[in-house]
C-alpha positions in Angstrom: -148.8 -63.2 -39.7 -147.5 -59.6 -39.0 -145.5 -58.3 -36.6 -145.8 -54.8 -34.4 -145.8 -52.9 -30.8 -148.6 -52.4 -29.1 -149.6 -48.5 -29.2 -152.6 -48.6 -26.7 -154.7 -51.2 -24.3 -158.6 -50.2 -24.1 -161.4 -52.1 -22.5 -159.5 -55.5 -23.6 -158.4 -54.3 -27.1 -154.8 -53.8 -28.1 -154.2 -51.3 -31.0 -150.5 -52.6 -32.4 -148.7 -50.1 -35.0 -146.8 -52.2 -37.8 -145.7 -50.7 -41.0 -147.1 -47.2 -40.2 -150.6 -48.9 -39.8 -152.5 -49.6 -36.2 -154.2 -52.5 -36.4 -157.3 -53.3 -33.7 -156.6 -56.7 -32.1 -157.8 -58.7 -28.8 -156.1 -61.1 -27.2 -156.3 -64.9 -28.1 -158.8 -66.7 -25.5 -156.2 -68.8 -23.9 -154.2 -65.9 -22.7 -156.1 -65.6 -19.8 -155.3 -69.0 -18.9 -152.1 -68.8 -19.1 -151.2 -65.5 -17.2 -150.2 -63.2 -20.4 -150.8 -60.0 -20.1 -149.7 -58.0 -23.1 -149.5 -54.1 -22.1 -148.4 -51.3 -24.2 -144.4 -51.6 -25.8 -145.3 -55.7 -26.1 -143.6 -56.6 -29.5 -146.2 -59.2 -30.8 -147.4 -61.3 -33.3 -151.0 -61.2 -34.9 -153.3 -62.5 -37.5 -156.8 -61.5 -38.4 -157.5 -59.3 -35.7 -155.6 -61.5 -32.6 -152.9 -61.7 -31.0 -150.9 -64.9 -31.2 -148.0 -64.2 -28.9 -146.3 -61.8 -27.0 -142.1 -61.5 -27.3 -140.2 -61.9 -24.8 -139.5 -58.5 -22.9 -136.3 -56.5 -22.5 -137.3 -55.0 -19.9 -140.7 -54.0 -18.1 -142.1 -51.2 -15.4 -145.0 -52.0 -13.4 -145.5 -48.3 -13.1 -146.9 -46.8 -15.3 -147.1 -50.3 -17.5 -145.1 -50.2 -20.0 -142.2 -52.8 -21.4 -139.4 -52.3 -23.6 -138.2 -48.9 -22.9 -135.2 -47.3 -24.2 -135.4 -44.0 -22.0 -137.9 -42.6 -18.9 -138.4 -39.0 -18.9 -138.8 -38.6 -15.0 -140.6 -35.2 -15.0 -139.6 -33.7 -11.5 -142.0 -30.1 -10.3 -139.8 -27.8 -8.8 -142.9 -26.8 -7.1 -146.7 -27.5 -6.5 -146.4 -30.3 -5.8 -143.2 -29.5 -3.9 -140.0 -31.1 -5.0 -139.3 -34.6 -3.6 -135.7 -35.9 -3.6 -137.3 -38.8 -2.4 -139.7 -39.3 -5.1 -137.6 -39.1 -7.7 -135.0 -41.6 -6.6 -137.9 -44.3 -6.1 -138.6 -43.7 -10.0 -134.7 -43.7 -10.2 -134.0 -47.2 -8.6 -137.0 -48.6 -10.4 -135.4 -47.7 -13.9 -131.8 -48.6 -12.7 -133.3 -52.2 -12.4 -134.6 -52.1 -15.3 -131.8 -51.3 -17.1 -133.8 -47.8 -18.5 -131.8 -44.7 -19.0 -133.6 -41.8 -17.3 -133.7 -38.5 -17.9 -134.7 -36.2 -15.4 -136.6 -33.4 -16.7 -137.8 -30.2 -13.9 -141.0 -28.4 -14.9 -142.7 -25.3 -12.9 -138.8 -24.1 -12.3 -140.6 -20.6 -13.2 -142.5 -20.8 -10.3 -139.7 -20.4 -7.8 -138.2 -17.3 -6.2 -134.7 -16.2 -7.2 -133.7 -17.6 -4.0 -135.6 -21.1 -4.2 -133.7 -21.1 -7.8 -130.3 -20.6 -6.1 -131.0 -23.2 -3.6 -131.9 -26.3 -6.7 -128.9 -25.6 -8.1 -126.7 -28.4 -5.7 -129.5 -30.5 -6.3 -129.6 -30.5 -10.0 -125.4 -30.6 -9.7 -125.6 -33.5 -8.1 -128.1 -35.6 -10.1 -125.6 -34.3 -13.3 -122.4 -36.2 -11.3 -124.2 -39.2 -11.2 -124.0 -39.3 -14.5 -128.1 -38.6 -15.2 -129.4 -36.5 -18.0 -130.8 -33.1 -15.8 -132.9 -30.4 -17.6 -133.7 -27.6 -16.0 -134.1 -23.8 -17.1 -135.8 -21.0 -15.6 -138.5 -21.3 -18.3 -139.2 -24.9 -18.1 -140.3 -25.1 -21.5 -138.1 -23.1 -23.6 -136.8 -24.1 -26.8 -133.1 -24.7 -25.5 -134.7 -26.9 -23.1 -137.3 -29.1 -25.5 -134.3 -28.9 -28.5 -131.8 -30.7 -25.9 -135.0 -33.1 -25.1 -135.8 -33.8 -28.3 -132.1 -34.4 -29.4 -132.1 -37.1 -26.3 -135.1 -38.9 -27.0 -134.7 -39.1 -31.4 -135.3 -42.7 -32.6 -136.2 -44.3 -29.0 -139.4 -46.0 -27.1 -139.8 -43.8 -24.2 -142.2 -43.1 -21.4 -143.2 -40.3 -19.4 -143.3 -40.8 -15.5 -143.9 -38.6 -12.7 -146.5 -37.6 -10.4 -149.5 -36.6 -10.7 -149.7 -32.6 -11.0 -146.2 -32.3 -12.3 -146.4 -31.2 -16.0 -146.2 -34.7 -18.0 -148.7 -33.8 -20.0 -148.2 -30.0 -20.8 -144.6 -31.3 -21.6 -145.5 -33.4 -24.4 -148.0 -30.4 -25.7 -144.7 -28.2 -26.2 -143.0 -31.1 -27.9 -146.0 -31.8 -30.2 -149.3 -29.2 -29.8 -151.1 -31.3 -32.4 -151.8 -33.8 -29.7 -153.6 -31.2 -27.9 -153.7 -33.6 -24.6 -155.5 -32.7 -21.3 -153.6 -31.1 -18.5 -154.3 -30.6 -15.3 -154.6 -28.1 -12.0 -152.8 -29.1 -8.9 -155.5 -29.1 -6.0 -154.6 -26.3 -3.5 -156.0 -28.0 -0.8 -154.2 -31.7 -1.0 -151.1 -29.8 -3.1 -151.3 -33.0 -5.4 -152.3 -33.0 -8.8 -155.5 -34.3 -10.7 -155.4 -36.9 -13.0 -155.8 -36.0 -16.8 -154.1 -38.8 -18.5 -156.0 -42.6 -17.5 -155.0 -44.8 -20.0 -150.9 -45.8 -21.3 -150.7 -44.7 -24.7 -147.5 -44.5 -27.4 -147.3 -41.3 -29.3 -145.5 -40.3 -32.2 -143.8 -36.9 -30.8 -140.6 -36.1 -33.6 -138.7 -39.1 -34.2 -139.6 -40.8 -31.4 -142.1 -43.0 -29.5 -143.1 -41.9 -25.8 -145.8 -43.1 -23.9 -147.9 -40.6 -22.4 -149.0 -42.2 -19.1 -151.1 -41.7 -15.8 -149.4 -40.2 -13.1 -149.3 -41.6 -9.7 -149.6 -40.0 -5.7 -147.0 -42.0 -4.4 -144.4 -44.3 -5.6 -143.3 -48.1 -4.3 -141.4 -50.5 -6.4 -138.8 -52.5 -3.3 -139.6 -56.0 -4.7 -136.0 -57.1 -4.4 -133.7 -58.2 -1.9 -131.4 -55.5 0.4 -128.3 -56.9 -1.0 -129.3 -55.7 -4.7 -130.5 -51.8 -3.2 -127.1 -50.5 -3.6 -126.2 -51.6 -7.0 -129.4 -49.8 -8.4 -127.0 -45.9 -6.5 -124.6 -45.6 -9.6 -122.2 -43.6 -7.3 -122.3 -46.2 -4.2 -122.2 -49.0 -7.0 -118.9 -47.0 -8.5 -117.2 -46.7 -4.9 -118.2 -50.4 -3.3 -114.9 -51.7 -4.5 -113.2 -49.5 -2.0 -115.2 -50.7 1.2 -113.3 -52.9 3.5 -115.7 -55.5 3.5 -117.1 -57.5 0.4 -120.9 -56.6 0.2 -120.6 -53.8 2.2 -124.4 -52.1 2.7 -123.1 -49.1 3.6 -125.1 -48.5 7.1 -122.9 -49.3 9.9 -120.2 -51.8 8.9 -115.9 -50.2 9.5 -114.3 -49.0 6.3 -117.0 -48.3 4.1 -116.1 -46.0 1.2 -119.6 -44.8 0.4 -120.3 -43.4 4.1 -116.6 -41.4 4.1 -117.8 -40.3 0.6 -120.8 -38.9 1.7 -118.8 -37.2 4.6 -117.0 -35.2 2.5 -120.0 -34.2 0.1 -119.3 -36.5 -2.9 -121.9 -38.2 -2.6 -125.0 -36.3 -1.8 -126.6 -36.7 1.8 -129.5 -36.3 0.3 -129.6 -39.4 -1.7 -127.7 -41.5 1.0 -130.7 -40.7 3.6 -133.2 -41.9 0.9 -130.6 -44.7 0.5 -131.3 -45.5 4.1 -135.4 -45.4 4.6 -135.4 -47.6 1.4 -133.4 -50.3 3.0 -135.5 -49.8 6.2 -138.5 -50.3 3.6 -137.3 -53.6 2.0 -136.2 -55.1 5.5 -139.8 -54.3 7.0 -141.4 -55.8 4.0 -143.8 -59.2 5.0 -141.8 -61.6 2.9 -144.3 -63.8 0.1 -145.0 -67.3 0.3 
C-alpha cells in the first residue's frame, strides 16, 4: 500500500503523485455508497490501481475543489473585468474559514490610467493593514513581482482562485512557461472572461504545488451562521473585544468598536459595506432541513 496526493480528477480517474511518480487510480466501488468523494489535494491510500481511503482533510474549498491548502493566490484584475472589492472579500471570508492564508495578487494593473493607478493605491493599503499578502506593480508580471510570489508560495500546496478573465492562467505561464497553459480573452460584450482552464489540476511551478483551477462568474460560499461572519473580518475580529456588548454584530447595536472604527477610516468602508450585504445574504438564506 502506497501513499500520495491526488494531482488531477478526469472522467472518474484520480492521477495521485507519490515519490515523484503519478500513479492512475479509480476509486474503490463502495465509495459511491458511502458519499466519498476524493478531489484533488486528497492525501490517500492506494494499491493496484485503487484507491482504498481518503485522509481525513485539513481543510477543504468547495470552490474551485480543492482540500488541503497551505495558501490561495486570489488573483484580483485591476480591470476587464473591473475590479470588485466585493468579489474578492467573498473569496476572502471563504479562505478565513478555512483556515487558508491568501494572498492577494492584482493582474492587468497596466491597463489603468495614471489616475485609476492613484486611485488603487488606498485599496491595496488597506488589504496590506489587514495583515494580507498584496502584490501589485504597474507591470503586473514583472520579476520583482513573480520573485516576491515565488518566495511566498516555496514548499506549499496552493491554488489559484479568481474569476474568470482575470489572468490565473497567464500568471502561472510567467511563473513556469513550460506549462504553456491556455489563456483567455475577456468578452467585450459581457466584460467577463472565457473559460480556458475546466479541470483542477496540481502543478509543479518552482518548489511548490499550485492548483491551476477554473475560474468562476460569481462567487457564493454563506453556509454558516451570522454569528460566525464577523470572525472570518480579521480587523472586526481584532476590535470585537472593545464593543460594549458581548457578540456584538456590528450593525446597529450602542458601543460597538468596529462601527466607530470604520468612522474614523481604520477600518475600510469599503469592506464594512460588503460586511453588511453578506450578513443581509446569510439572514435571507432558506434555512435546510
Amino acid at each position: 500500500m502506497q501513499q500520495g496526493i491526488i494531482q488531477q480528477s478526469l472522467s472518474g480517474f484520480f492521477d495521485v503523485l507519490a515519490d515523484g511518480t503519478v500513479f492512475r487510480t479509480r476509486g474503490r466501488g463502495n465509495f459511491r455508497k458511502r458519499g466519498i468523494k476524493p478531489i484533488v489535494g486528497d492525501q490517500v491510500e492506494f494499491e493496484d490501481g485503487y484507491l482504498l481511503k481518503v485522509l481525513p482533510r485539513r481543510n477543504q474549498l468547495r470552490r474551485p475543489p480543492v482540500a488541503n491548502v497551505d495558501q490561495a493566490v486570489v488573483v484580483t484584475a485591476a480591470k476587464q473585468p473591473k475590479f470588485s472589492s466585493n468579489l474578492l472579500d467573498r473569496q476572502l471570508i471563504a479562505l478565513e474559514k478555512q483556515a487558508i492564508e491568501p494572498v492577494i495578487y492584482f493582474s492587468k494593473t497596466d491597463l489603468l490610467s495614471d489616475d485609476e493607478w492613484h486611485e488603487l493605491q488606498p485599496v491595496l493599503n488597506g488589504y496590506r493593514q489587514i495583515g494580507y499578502a498584496v502584490i501589485a506593480q504597474r507591470q503586473p508580471f514583472g520579476k520583482e513581482s513573480l520573485t516576491q510570489l515565488q518566495q511566498l508560495l516555496s514548499h506549499h500546496i496552493v491554488t489559484m482562485m479568481g474569476q474568470t478573465g482575470a489572468g490565473k492562467s497567464t500568471l502561472l505561464n510567467h511563473l513556469a512557461p513550460e506549462l504553456n497553459l491556455a489563456t483567455g480573452e475577456v468578452s467585450q460584450a459581457l466584460k467577463r472572461g472565457r473559460h480556458t482552464t475546466r479541470k483542477v489540476s496540481l502543478l509543479h511551478v518552482g518548489e511548490a504545488l499550485i492548483a491551476d483551477t477554473p475560474g468562476f462568474s460569481s462567487y457564493e460560499d454563506f453556509d454558516m451562521d451570522v454569528t460566525e461572519l464577523p470572525k472570518l473580518f480579521p480587523e472586526m475580529r481584532q476590535l470585537a473585544p472593545e464593543c460594549k456588548f458581548r457578540g456584538c454584530l456590528h450593525l446597529k447595536e450602542p458601543g460597538c468598536a468596529v462601527k466607530n472604527a470604520v468612522e474614523h477610516g481604520t477600518i475600510m468602508k469599503s469592506r464594512y459595506d460588503n460586511y453588511v450585504q453578506f450578513n443581509e445574504l446569510i439572514v435571507s438564506q432558506k434555512p435546510n432541513y
